[in-house]
Each structure stands twice: as structure tokens, then as C-alpha cells.
Backbone as a printed PyTorch tensor [residue, N CA C, xyz], in Angstrom:
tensor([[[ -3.5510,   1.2130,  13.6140],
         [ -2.2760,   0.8730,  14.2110],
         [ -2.4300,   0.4240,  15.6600]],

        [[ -3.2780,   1.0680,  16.3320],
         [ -3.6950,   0.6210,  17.4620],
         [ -4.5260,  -0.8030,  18.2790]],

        [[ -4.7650,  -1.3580,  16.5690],
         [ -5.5610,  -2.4150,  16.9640],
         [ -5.1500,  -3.9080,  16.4180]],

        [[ -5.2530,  -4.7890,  16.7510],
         [ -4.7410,  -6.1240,  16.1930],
         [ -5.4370,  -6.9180,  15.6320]],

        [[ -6.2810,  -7.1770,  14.5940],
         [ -7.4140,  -7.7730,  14.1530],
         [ -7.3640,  -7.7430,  12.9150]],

        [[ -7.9430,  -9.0260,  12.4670],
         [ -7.8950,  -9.0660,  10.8950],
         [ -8.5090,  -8.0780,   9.8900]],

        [[ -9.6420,  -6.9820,  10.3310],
         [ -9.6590,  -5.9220,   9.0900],
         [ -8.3690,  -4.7700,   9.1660]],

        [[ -7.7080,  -4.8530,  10.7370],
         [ -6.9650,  -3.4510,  10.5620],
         [ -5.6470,  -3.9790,  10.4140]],

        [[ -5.2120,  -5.0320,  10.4730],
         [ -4.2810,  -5.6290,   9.9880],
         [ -4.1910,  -5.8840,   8.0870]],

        [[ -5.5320,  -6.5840,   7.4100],
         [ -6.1570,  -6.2090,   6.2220],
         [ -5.7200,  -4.8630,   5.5960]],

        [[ -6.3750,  -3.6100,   6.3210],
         [ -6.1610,  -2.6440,   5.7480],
         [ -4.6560,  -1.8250,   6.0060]],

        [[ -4.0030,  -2.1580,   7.0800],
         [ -2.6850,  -2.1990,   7.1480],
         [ -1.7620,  -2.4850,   6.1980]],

        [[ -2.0840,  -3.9180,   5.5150],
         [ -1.3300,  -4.2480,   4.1810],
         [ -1.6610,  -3.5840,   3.0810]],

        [[ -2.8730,  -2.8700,   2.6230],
         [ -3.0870,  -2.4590,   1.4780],
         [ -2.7830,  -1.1200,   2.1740]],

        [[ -2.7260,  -0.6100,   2.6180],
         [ -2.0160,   1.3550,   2.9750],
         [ -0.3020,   1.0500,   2.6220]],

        [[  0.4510,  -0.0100,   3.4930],
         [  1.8040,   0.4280,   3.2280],
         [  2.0100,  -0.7940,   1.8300]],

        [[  1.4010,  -1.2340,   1.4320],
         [  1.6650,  -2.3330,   0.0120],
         [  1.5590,  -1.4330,  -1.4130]],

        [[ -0.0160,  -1.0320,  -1.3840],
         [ -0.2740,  -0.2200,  -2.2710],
         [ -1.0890,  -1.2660,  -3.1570]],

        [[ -1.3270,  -2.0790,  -2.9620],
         [ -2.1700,  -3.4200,  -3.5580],
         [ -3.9240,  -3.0200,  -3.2710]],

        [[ -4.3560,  -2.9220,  -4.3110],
         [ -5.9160,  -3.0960,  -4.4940],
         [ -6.6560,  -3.3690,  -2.9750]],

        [[ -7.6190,  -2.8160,  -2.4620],
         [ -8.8060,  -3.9580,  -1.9840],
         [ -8.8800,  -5.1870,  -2.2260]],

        [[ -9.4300,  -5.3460,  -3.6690],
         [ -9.5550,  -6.5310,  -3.9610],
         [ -8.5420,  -7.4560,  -4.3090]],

        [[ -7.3330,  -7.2450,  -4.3120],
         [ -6.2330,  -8.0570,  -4.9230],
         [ -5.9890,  -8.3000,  -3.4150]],

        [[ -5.9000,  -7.5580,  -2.1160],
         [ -5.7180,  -7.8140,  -0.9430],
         [ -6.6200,  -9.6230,  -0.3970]],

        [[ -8.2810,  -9.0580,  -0.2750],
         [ -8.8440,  -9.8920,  -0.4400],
         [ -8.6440, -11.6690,  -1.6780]],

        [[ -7.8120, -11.3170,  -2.1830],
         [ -7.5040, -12.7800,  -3.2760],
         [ -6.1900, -13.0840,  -3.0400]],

        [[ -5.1620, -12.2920,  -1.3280],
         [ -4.4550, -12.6970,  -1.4940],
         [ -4.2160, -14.4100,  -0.9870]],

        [[ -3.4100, -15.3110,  -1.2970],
         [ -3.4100, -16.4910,  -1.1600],
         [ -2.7550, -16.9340,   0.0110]],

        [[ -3.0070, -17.7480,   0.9520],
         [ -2.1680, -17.9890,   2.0630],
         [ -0.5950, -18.2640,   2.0640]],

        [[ -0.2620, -18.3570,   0.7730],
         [  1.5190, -18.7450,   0.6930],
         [  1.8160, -17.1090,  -0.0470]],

        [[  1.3880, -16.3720,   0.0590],
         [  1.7710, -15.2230,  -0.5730],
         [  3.0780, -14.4110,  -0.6340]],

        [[  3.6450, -14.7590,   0.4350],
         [  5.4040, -14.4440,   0.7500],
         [  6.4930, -15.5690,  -0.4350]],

        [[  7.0400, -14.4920,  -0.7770],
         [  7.8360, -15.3430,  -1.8740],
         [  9.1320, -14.8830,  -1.4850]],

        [[ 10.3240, -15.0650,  -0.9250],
         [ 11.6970, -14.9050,  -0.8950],
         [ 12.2420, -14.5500,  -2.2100]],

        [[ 13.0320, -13.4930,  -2.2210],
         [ 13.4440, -12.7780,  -3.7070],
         [ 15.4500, -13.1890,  -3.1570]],

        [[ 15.5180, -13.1170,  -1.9330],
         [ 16.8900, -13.5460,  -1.8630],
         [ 17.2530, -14.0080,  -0.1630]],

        [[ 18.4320, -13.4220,   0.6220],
         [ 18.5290, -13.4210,   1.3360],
         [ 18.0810, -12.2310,   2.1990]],

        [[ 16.7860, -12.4450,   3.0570],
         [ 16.2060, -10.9740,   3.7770],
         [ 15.6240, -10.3490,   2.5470]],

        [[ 15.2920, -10.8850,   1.5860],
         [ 14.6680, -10.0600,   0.7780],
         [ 13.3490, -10.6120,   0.2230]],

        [[ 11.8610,  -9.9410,   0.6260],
         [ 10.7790, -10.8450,   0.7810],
         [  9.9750,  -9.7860,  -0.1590]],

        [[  8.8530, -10.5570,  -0.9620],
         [  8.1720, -10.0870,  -1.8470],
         [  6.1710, -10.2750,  -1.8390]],

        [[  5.3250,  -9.8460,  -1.5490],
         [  4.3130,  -9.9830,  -1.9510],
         [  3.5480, -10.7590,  -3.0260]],

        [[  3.3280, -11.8330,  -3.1690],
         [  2.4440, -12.4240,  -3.9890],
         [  1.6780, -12.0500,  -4.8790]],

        [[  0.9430, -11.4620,  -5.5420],
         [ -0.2320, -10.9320,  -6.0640],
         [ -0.7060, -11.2570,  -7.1690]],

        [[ -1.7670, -12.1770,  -6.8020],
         [ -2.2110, -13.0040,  -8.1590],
         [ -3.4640, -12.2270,  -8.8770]],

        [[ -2.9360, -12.3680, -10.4770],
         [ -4.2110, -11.6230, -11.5550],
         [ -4.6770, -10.3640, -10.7200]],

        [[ -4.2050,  -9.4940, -10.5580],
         [ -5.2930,  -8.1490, -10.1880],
         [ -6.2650,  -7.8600, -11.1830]],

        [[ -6.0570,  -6.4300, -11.0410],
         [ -7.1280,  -5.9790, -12.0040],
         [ -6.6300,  -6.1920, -13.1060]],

        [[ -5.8380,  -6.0590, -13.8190],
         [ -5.1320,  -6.1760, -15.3690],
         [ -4.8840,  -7.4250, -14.9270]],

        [[ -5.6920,  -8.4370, -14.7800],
         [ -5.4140, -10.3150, -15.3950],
         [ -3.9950, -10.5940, -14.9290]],

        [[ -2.9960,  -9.9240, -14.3760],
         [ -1.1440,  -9.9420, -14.7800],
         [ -0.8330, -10.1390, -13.3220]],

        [[ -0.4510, -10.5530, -12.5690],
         [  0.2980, -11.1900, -11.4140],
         [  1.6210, -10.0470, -11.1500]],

        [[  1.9040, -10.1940, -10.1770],
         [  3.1990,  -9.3660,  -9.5070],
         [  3.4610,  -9.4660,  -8.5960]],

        [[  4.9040,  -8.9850,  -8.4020],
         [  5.7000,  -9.1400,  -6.8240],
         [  5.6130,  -7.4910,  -6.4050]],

        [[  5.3750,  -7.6130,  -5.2940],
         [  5.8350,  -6.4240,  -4.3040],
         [  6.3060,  -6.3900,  -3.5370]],

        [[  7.1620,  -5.8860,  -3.7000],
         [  8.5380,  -5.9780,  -2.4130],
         [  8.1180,  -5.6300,  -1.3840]],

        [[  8.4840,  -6.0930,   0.1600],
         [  7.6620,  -5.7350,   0.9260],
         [  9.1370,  -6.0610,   2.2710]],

        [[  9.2820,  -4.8850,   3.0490],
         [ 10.2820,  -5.2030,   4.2650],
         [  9.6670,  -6.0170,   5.4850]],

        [[ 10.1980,  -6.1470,   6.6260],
         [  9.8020,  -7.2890,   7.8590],
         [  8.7000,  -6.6240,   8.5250]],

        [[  8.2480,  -5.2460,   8.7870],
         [  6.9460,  -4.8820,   9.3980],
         [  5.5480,  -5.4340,   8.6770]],

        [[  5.9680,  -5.5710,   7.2730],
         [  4.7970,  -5.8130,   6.0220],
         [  5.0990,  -7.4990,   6.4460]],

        [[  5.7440,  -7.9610,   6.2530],
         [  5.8060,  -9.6470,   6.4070],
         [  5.6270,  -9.8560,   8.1460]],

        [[  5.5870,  -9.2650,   9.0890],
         [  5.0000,  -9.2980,  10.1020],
         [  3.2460,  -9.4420,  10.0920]],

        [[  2.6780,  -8.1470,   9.3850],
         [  1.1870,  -8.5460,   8.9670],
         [  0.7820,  -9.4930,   8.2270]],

        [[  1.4600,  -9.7810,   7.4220],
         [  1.1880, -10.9030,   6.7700],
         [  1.2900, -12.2590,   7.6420]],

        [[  2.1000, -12.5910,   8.6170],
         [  2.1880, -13.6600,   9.4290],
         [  1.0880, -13.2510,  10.8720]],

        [[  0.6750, -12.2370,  10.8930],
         [ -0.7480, -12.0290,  11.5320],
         [ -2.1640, -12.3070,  11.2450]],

        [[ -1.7700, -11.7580,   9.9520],
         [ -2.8660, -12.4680,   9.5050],
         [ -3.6110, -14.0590,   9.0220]],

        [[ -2.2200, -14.8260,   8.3300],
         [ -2.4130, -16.2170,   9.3730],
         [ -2.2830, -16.8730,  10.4210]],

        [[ -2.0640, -15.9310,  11.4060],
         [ -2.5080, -16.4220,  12.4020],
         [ -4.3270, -16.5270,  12.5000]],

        [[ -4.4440, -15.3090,  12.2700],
         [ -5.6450, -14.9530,  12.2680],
         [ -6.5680, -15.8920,  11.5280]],

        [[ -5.7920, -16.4730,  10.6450],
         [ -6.3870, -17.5710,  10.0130],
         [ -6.5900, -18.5520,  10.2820]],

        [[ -5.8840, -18.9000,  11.3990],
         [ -5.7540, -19.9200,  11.4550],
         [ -6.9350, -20.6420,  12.7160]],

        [[ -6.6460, -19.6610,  13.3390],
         [ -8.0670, -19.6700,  14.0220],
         [ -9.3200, -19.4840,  13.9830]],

        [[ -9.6210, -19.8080,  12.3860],
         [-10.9460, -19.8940,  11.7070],
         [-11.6140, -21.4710,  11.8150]],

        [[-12.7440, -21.5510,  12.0920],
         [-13.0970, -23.0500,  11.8160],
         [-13.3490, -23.1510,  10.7430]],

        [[-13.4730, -22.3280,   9.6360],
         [-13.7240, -22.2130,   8.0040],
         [-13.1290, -23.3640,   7.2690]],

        [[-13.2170, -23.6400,   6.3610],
         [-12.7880, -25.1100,   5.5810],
         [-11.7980, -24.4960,   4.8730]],

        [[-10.7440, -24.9990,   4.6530],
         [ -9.7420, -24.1620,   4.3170],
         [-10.2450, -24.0530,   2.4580]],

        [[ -9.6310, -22.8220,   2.2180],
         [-10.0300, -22.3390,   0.4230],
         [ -8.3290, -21.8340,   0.0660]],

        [[ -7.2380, -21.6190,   1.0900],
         [ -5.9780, -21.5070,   0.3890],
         [ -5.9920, -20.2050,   0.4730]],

        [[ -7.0380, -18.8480,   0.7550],
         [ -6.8640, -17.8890,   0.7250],
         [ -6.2770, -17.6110,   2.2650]],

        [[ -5.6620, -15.9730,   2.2650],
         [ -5.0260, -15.5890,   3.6100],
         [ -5.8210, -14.5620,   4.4390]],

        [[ -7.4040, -14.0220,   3.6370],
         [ -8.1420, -13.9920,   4.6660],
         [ -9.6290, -14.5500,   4.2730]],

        [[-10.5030, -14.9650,   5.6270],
         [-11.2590, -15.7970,   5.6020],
         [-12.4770, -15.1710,   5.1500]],

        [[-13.1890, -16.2640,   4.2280],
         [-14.7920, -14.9960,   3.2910],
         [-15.9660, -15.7050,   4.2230]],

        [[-16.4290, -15.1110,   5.0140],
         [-17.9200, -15.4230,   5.9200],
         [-18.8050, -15.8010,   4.7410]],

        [[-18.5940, -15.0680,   3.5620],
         [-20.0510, -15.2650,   2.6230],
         [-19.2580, -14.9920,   0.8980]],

        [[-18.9510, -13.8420,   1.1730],
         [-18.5660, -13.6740,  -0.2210],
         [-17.0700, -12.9770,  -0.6020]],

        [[-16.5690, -12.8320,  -1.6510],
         [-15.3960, -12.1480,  -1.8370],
         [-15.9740, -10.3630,  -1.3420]],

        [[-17.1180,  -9.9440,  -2.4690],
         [-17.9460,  -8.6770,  -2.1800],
         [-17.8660,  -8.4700,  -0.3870]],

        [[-18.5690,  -9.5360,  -0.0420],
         [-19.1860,  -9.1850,   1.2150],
         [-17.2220,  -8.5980,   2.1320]],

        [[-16.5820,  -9.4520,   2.1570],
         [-15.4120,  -9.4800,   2.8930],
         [-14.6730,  -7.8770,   2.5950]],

        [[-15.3150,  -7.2130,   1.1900],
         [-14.5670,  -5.9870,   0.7910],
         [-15.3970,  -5.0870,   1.3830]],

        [[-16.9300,  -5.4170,   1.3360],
         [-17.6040,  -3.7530,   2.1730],
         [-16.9900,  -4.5320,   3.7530]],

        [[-16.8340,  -5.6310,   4.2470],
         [-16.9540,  -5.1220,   5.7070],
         [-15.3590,  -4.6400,   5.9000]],

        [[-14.1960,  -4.5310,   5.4090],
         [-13.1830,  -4.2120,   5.6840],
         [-13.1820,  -2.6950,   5.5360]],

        [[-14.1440,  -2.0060,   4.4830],
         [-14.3160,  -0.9140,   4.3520],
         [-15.2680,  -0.1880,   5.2460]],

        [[-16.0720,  -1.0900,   5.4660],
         [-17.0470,  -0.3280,   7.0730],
         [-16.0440,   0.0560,   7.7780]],

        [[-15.0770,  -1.1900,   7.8790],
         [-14.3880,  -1.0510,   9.5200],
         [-13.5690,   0.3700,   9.2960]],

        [[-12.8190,   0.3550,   8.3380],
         [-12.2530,   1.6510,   7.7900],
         [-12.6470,   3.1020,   8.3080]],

        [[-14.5790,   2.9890,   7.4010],
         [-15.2950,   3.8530,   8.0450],
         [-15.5170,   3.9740,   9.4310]],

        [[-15.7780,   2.8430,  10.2370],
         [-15.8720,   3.4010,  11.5260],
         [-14.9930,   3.5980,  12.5930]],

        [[-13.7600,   3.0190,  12.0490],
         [-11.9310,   3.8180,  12.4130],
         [-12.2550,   5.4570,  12.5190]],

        [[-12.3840,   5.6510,  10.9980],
         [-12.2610,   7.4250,  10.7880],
         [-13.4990,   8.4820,  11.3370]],

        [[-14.3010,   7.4840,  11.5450],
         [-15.2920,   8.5240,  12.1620],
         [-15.3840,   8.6520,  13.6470]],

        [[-14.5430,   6.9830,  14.1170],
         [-14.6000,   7.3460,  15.4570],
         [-13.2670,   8.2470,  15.7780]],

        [[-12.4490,   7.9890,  15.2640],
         [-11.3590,   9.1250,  15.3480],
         [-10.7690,  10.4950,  14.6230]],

        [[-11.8410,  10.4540,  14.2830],
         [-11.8540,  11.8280,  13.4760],
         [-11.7190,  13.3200,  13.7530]],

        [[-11.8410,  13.2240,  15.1920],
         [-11.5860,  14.4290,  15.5600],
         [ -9.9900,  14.2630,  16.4570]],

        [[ -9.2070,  13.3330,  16.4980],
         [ -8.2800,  12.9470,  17.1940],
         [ -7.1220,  12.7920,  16.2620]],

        [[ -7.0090,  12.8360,  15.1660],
         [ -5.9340,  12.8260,  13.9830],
         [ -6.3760,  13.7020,  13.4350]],

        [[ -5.1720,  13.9460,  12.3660],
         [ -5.2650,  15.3560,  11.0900],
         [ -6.5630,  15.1020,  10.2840]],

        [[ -7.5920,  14.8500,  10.8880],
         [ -8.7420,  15.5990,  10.2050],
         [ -9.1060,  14.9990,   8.7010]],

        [[ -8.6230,  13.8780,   8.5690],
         [ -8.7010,  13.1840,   7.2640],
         [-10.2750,  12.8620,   6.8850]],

        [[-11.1340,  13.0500,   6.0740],
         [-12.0120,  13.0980,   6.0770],
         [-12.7440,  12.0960,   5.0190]],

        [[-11.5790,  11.4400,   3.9540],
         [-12.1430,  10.7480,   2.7930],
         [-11.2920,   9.3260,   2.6510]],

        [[-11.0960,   9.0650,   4.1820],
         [-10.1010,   7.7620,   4.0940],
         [-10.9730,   6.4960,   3.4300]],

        [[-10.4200,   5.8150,   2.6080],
         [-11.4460,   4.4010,   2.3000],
         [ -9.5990,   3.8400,   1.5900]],

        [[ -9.7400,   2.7690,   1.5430],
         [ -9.0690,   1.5660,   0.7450],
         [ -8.5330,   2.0600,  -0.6160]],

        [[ -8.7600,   2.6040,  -1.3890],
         [ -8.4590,   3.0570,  -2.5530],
         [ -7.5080,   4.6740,  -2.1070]],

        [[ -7.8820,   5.1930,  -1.4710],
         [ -7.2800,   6.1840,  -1.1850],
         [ -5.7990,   5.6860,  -0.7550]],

        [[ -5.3930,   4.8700,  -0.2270],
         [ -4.6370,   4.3820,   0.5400],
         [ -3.4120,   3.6620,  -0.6690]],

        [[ -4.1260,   3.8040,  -1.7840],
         [ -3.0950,   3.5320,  -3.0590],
         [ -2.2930,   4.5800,  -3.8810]],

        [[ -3.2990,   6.1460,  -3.3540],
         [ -2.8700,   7.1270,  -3.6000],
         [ -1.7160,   7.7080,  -3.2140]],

        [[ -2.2900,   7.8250,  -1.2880],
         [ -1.0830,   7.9020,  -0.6610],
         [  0.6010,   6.8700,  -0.4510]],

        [[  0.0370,   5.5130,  -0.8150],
         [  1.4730,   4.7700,  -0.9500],
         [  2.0010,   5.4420,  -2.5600]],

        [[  1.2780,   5.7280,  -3.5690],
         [  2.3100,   6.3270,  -4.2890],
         [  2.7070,   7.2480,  -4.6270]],

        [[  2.3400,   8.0380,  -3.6140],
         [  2.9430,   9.7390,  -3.6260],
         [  4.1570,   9.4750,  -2.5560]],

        [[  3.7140,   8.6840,  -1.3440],
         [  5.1500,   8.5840,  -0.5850],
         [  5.9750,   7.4090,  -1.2200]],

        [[  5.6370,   6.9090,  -2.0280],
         [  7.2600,   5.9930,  -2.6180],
         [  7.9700,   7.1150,  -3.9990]],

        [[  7.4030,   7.9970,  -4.5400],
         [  7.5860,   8.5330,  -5.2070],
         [  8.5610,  10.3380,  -4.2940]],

        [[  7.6500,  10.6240,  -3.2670],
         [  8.5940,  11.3230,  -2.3430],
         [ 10.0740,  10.5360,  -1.9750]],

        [[ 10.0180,   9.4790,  -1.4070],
         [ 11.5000,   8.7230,  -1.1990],
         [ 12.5140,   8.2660,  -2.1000]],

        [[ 11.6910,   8.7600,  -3.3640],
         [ 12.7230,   8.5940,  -4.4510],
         [ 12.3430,   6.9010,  -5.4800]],

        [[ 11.6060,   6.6010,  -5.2610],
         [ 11.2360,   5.6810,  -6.1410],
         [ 11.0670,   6.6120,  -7.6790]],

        [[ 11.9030,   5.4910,  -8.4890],
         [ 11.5910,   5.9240, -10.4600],
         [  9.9900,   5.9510, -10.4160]],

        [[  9.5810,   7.0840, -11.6590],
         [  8.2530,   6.6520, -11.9200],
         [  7.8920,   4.7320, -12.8260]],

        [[  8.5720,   4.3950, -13.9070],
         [  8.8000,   3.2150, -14.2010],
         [  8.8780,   2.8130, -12.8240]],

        [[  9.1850,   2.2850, -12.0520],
         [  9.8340,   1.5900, -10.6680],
         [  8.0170,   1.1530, -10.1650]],

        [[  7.5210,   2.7530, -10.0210],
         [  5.9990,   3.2140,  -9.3730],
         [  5.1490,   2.3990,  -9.8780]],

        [[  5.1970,   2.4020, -11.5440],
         [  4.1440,   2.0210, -11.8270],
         [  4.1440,   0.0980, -12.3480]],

        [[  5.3100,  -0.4220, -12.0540],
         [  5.4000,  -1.8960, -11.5210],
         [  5.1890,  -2.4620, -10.5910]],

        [[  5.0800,  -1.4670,  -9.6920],
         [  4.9280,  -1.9800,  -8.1770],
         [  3.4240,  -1.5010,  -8.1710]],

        [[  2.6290,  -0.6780,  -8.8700],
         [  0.9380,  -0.3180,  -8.5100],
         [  0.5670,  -1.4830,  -9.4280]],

        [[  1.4780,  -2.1370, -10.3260],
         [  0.5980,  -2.8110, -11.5520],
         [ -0.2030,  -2.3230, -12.7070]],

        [[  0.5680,  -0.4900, -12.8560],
         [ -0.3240,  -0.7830, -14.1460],
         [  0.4810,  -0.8750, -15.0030]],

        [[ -0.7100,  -0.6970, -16.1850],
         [  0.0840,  -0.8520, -17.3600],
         [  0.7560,   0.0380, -18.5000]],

        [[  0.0750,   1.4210, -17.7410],
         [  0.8340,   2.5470, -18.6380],
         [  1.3850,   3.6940, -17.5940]],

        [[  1.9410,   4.3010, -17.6350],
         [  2.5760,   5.4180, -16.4800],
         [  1.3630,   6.6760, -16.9610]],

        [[  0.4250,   6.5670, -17.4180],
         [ -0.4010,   7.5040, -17.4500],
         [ -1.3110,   7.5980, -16.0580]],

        [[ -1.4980,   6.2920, -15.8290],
         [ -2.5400,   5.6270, -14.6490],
         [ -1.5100,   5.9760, -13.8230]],

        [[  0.1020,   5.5540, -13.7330],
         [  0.7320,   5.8940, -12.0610],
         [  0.4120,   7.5660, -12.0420]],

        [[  0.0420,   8.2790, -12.7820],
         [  0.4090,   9.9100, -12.8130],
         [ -0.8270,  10.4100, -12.2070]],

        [[ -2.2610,   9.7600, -12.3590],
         [ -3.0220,   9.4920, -12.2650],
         [ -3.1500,   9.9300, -10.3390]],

        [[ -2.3670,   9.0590,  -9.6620],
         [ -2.1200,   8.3030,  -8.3970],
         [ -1.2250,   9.6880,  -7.3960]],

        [[ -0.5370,  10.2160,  -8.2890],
         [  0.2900,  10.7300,  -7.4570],
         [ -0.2310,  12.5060,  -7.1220]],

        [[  0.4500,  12.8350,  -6.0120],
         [  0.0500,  14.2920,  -5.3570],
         [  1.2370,  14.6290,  -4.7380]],

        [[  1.4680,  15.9750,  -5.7490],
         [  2.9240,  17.0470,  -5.3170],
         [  2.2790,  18.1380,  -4.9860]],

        [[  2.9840,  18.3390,  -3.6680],
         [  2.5350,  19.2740,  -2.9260],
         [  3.3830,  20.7140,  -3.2320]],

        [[  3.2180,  21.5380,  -2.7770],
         [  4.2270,  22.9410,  -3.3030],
         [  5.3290,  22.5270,  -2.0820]],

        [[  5.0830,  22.0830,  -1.2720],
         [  6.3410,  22.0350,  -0.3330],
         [  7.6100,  20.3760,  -0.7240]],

        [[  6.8490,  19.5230,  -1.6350],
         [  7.6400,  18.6010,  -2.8220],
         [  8.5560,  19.1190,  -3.4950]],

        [[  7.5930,  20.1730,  -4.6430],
         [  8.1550,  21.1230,  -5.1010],
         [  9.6450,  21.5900,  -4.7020]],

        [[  8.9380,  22.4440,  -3.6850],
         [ 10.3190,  23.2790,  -2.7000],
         [ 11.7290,  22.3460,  -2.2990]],

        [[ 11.0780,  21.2280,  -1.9630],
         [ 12.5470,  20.0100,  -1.3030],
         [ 12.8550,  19.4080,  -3.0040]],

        [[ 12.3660,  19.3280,  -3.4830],
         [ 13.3790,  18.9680,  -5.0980],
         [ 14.0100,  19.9660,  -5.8580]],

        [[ 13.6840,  21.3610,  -5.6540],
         [ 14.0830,  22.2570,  -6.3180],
         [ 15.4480,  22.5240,  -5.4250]],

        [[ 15.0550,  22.2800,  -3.9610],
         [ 16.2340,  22.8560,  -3.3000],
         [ 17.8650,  21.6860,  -3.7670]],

        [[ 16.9940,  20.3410,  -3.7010],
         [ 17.6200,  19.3550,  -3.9280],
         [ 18.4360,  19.3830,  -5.0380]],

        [[ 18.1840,  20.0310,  -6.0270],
         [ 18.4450,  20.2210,  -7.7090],
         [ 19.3760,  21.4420,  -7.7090]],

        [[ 19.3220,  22.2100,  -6.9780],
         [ 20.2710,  23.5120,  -7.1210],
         [ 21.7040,  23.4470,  -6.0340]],

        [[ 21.4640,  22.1230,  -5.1610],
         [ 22.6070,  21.6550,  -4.5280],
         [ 23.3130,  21.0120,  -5.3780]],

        [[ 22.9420,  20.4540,  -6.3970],
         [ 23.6510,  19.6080,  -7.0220],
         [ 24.3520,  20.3180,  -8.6390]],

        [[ 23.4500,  21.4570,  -8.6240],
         [ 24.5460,  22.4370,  -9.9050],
         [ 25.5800,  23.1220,  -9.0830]],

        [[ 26.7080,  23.4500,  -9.9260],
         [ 27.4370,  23.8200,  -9.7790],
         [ 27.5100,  25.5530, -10.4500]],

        [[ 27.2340,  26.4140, -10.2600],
         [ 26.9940,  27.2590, -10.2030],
         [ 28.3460,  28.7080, -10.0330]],

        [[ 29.3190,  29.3400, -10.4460],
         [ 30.0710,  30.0840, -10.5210],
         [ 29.4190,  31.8120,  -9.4830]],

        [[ 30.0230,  32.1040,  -8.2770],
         [ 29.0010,  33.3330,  -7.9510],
         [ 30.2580,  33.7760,  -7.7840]],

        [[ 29.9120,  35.4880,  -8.4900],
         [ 30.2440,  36.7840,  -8.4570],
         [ 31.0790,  37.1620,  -7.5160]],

        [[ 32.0230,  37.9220,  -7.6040],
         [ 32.4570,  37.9470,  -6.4770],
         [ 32.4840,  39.6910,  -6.1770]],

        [[ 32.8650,  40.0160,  -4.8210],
         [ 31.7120,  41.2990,  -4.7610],
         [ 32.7850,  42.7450,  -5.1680]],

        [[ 32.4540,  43.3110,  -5.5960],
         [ 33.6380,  44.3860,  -6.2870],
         [ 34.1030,  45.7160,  -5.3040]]])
């Protein structure tokens, strides 16, 4: 968050998107698709399941995305239509976004909550435990991760006992309940 550059901007979009590494890396330079008025969507061509999708995405997410062509744009690279630039390979462009990752968390590792197993994939975990905390459907979850069975979104997600506690409390506000009255 602190930094402005095409891997932490990169890994910026896949933490609050919830989109692959690699579907990140194949995203295409026109990748913003307008779904209406103020209402903007993610691109995402063939992921892993061959199948294309939109991900809805608000103005901080379409902010990185217009950073990152910038960022593009100031490549002398021959243009290929993609929205970030491959020095060598698709591979190569995924370990160095994941180095950088690594050497984010290790240089700050003692300066944040102590997170110890951050990488790119993790970062699909946590977007769908917090869209699923804010109330996203599981169906809803598992269109927006792309898969193809809600076994895989179940897969993804982590309820904490204090989840628990705020839905249960949530659930007993909403019965209606008859109490005793005292004799």
C-alpha cells in the first residue's frame, strides 16, 4: 500500500479482486468493461477453467488498473495488448511478482500482524472469507472466484469463532422470541 509500482500495484489487484496470479498476469490492456452507469467490471479472460468472467470491481480497483497502464505505458516493450509488461516470460513475470511479495513480508514482518505465509494465492483466500463476512451469497462467491462447483468456494473460505459469534448474534436479533415474565 505504501508503494506505487507495477508488482505492488499487480499484487494489489489480485488481494482486493480475488483473481488468480496467473489470470492477473493475462490480464489484457482493455480489461475494464462498463456494466452500467458507475458500474465497472474486471475482464478476465479463460482462467484456469478455460471460462472467462466479469468481476465487479469499485473506483479504488479501477484506479489500479489505470496505474497500471500507466505503468505501461512507459514500457519501450512492443506492444502484445497485455496490461502488464513480460521482460521474458508469462512464468518469469509470476515468480518476480511473487519475490516482490516475499520481500514486502520479510522486510516488514516484524512491523504488521505477524503474517507469516503471505504469497498471491493466499490473497484469494482472504478476498473470500471477507466478501463472504460482508454478506456476499455463497453462489454470488463462487462466480466471482470462477469456480465451478461451490465445493472449491468452501474450500477458500475461513470462519473464525468470533464469525461465528457476529452471525449467531445477528440471527437471534432477528427471531422473535416471547420472554417470561417474572412472577
Amino acid at each position: 500500500m505504501r508503494r506505487n509500482d507495477v508488482a505492488s500495484n499487480a499484487l494489489l489487484l489480485v488481494r482486493h479482486t480475488g483473481i488468480r496470479i496467473g489470470e492477473c498476469v493475462d490480464l489484457p490492456l482493455d480489461c475494464l468493461r462498463s456494466l452500467g452507469p458507475g458500474q465497472w467490471a474486471l475482464h478476465v479472460p479463460l482462467g484456469k477453467l478455460y471460462s472467462e468472467r466479469l468481476v465487479p470491481i469499485d473506483d479504488s480497483i479501477q484506479q489500479i488498473v489505470y496505474r497500471l497502464r500507466f505503468f505501461r505505458s512507459l514500457r519501450p516493450d512492443p506492444p502484445d495488448g497485455l496490461l502488464l509488461a513480460r521482460r521474458r516470460s508469462r512464468n518469469a513475470l509470476m515468480r518476480t511478482l511473487r519475490t516482490e511479495l516475499l520481500h514486502v513480508r520479510t522486510r516488514h514482518h516484524r512491523q504488521t500482524t505477524g503474517v507469516t505465509k503471505a504469497n498471491p494465492h493466499r490473497f484469494r483466500h482472504t478476498f473470500a472469507s471477507d466478501m463472504l463476512r460482508a454478506g456476499l451469497s455463497l453462489p454470488a462467491l463462487m462466480q466471482l472466484m470462477g469456480h465451478a462447483g461451490i465445493q472449491t468456494t468452501l474450500v477458500y473460505l475461513s470462519v473464525t469463532p468470533q464469525d461465528v459469534y457476529q452471525q449467531y448474534v445477528h440471527a437471534i436479533a432477528q427471531l422473535i422470541r416471547p420472554v417470561p415474565s417474572p412472577v
